[in-house]
C-alpha positions in Angstrom: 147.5 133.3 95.6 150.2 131.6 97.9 150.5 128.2 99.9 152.4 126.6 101.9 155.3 124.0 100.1 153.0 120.6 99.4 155.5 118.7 97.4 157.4 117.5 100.7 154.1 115.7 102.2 153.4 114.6 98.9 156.0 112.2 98.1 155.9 110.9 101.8 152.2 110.1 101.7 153.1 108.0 98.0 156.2 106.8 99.5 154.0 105.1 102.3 151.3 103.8 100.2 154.0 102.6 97.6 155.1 100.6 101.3 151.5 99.3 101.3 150.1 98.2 98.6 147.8 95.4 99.5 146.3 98.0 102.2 145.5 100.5 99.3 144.0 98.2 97.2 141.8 97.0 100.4 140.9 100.9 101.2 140.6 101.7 97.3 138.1 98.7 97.0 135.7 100.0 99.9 135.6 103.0 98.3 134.3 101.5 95.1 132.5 99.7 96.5 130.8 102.7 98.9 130.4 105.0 96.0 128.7 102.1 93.6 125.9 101.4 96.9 125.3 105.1 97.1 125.3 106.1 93.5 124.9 103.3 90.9 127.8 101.5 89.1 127.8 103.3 86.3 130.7 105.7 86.5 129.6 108.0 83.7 126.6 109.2 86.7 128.6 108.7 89.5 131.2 111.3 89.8 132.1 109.5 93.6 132.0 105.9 91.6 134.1 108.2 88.5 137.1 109.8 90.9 137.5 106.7 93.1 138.1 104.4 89.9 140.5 106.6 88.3 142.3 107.0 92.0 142.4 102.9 92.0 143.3 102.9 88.3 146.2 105.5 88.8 147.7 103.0 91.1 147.4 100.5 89.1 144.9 98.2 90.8 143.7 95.3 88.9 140.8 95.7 86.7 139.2 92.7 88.8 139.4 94.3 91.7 137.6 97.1 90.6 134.8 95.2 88.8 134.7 93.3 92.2 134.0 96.4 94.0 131.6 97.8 92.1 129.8 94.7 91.6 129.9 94.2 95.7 128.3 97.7 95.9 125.2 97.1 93.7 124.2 93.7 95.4 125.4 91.6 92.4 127.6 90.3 94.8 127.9 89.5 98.2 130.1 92.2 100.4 130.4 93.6 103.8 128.5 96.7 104.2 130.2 100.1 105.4 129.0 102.6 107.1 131.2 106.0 107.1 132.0 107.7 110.0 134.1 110.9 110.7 136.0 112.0 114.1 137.7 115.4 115.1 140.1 116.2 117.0 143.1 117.9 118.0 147.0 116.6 117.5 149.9 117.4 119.2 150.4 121.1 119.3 146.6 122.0 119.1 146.5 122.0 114.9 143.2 120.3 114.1 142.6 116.8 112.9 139.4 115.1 111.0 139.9 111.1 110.1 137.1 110.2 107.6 136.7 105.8 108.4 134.8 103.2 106.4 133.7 100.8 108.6 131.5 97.5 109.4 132.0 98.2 113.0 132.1 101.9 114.6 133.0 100.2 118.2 136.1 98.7 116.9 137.0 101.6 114.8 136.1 104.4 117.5 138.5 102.6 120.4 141.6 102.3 117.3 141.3 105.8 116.4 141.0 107.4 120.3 144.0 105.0 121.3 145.9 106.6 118.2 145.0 110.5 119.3 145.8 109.4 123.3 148.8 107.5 122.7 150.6 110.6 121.0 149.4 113.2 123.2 146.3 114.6 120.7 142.8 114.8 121.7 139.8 113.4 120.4 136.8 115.8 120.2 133.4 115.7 119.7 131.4 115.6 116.7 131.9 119.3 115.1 134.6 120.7 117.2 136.6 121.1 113.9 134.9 120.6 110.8 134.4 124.1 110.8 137.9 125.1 109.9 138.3 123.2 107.3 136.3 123.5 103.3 135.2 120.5 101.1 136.2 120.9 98.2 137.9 119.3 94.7 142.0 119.5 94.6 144.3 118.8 92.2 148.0 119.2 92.6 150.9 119.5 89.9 154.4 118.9 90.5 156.8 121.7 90.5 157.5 122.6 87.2 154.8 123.6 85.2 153.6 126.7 83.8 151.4 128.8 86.7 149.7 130.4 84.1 149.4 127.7 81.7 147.2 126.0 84.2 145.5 128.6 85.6 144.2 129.3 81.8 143.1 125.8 81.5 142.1 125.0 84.9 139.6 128.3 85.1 138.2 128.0 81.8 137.1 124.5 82.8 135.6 125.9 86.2 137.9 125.5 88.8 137.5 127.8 91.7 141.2 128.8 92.6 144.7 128.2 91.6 147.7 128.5 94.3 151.4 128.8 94.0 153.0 127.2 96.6 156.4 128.1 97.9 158.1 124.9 96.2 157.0 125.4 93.4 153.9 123.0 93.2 150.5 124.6 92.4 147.3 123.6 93.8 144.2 123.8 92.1 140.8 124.1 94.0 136.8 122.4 92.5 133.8 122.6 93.6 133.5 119.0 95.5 131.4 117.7 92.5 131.9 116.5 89.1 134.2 119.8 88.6 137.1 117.8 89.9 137.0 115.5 86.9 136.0 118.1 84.6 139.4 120.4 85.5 141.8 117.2 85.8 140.7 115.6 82.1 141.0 119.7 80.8 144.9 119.8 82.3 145.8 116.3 81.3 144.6 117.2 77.5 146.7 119.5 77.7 149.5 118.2 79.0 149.5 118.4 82.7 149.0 115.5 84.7 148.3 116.2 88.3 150.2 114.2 90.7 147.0 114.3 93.1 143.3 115.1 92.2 141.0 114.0 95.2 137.9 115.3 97.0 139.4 116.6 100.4 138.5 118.7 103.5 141.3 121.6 102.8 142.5 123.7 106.2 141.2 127.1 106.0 144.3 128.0 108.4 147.0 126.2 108.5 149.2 125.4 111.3 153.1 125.3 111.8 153.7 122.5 114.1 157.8 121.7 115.5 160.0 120.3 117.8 158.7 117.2 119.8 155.2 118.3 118.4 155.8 118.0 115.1 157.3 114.4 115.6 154.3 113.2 117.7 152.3 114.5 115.1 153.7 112.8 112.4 153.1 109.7 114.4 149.6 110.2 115.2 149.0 111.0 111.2 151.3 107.6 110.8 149.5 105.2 113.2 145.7 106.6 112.0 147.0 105.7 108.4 148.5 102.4 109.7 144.3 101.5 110.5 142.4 99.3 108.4 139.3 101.5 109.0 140.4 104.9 108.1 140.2 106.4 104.4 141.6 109.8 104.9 143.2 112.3 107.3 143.0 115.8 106.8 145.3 118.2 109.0 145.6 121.7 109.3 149.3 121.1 110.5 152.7 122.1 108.2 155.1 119.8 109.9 159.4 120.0 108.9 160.3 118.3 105.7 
C-alpha cells in the first residue's frame, strides 16, 4: 500500500518541539499524569501510562518529572485535575481538523482554540462533524531507509494491521489503538529498526491536498493550536507543500 510523503511534516513537528522543550515536558507530564488517574501507575498494565512514558523518555525528560506525574495521577501527590476534551473542525481549504486538549478549564481552552480556527479563516464545528473521517488507531513511522519488507515481516508477525510505503520513502506502520502499538515497536527495535514516531493517533481516512494562500493559513492554524498550553494533539487530514 501507498501514502502520501510523511518525512517532511515529520521533521517540522520535531524541529518545533526541539524549539520548545519546557512546553513538551509540561504536555508530556499531563499526559502521565492523565493516563496514571485513569489506569493505575503501574506501566506494565497501563498500555496509556506504558506509550506516554516511553514518548517522555524518548525526549529525554527527566526521570523526576516522570515519577512526578505518575505520582500526581494516583493521588500520592497533589496535582491539578484534567479533564480531556476534543473539537472539530474545518481549516483553511475545507480539509478536516480534530484538536485533542487536556484541560482544568474547558471555558478558557474552548475561546483559545475557536480564536485560533477564526483568526486563520477555518471553522470550528460541532461535536462529530469530523471524527468520522478519521480511524484511531496505533502508528509507527520509520525513516526512509529501511527495508519495506524487512519490517513488514516483523511488524505483521507481531500483529500490526498495515504497513505503507510512502512516496519519500518513509513507511508507516498501522496497530490496533491498544497494547499492539508497544508490542510492534519493541518487535522492530529488536530487530534493529527504531521508529522515528510510534503514537496512538486519529489517522485521515482521506487525505487532503491543501496550497496556495490555504496551505499557509493552514500551517498557521496547525502552528498557533500547537503554540496552546491546553492542546495535546492535532490531527489533519491536510498534505500541505514541504
Amino acid at each position: 500500500m501507498a501514502g502520501h510523503s510523511k518525512w517532511a511534516n515529520i521533521q517540522h513537528r520535531k524541529g518545533r518541539q526541539d524549539a520548545k522543550r519546557g512546553k513538551i515536558f509540561s504536555r508530556m507530564a499531563k499526559e502521565i499524569t492523565v493516563a496514571a488517574k485513569m489506569g493505575g501507575g503501574d506501566a506494565s498494565f497501563n498500555p496509556r501510562l506504558r506509550m506516554a512514558i516511553d514518548k517522555a523518555k524518548a525526549e529525554n525528560m527527566p526521570n523526576d518529572n516522570i515519577d512526578r506525574a505518575v505520582k500526581k495521577g494516583t493521588g500520592e501527590l497533589e496535582g491539578v485535575s484534567y479533564e480531556e476534551v476534543r473539537y472539530e473542525g474545518y481549516g483553511p481549504g475545507g480539509a478536516p481538523v480534530i484538536v485533542d486538549c487536556l484541560t482544568d478549564n474547558k471555558v478558557r481552552t474552548v475561546a483559545d482554540v475557536r480564536h485560533a480556527f477564526s483568526k486563520c479563516g477555518g471553522n470550528m464545528g460541532t461535536d462529530g462533524c469530523v471524527v468520522f473521517q478519521f480511524k484511531h488507531c496505533g502508528q509507527i513511522i520509520l525513516a526512509p531507509g529501511v527495508s519495506e519488507d524487512q519490517v513488514m515481516e516483523v511488524a505483521l508477525e507481531a500483529g500490526a494491521e498495515d504497513v505503507i510505503s510512502n512516496d519519500d520513502a518513509s513507511i508507516e506502520v498501522l496497530t490496533a489503538p491498544t497494547g499492539d502499538l508497544a508490542l510492534v515497536k519493541e518487535a522492530l527495535e529488536k530487530a534493529g529498526m527504531k521508529p522515528e514516531i510510534a503514537e496512538i493517533t486519529m489517522k485521515a481516512l482521506t487525505e487532503v491536498e491543501v496550497g496556495g494562500d490555504d496551505a499557509v493559513k493552514y500551517q498557521k492554524m496547525l502552528d498557533m493550536l500547537d503554540d496552546l498550553d491546553d492542546v495535546q494533539d492535532v490531527y489533519t487530514s491536510a498534505i500541505l507543500p514541504e
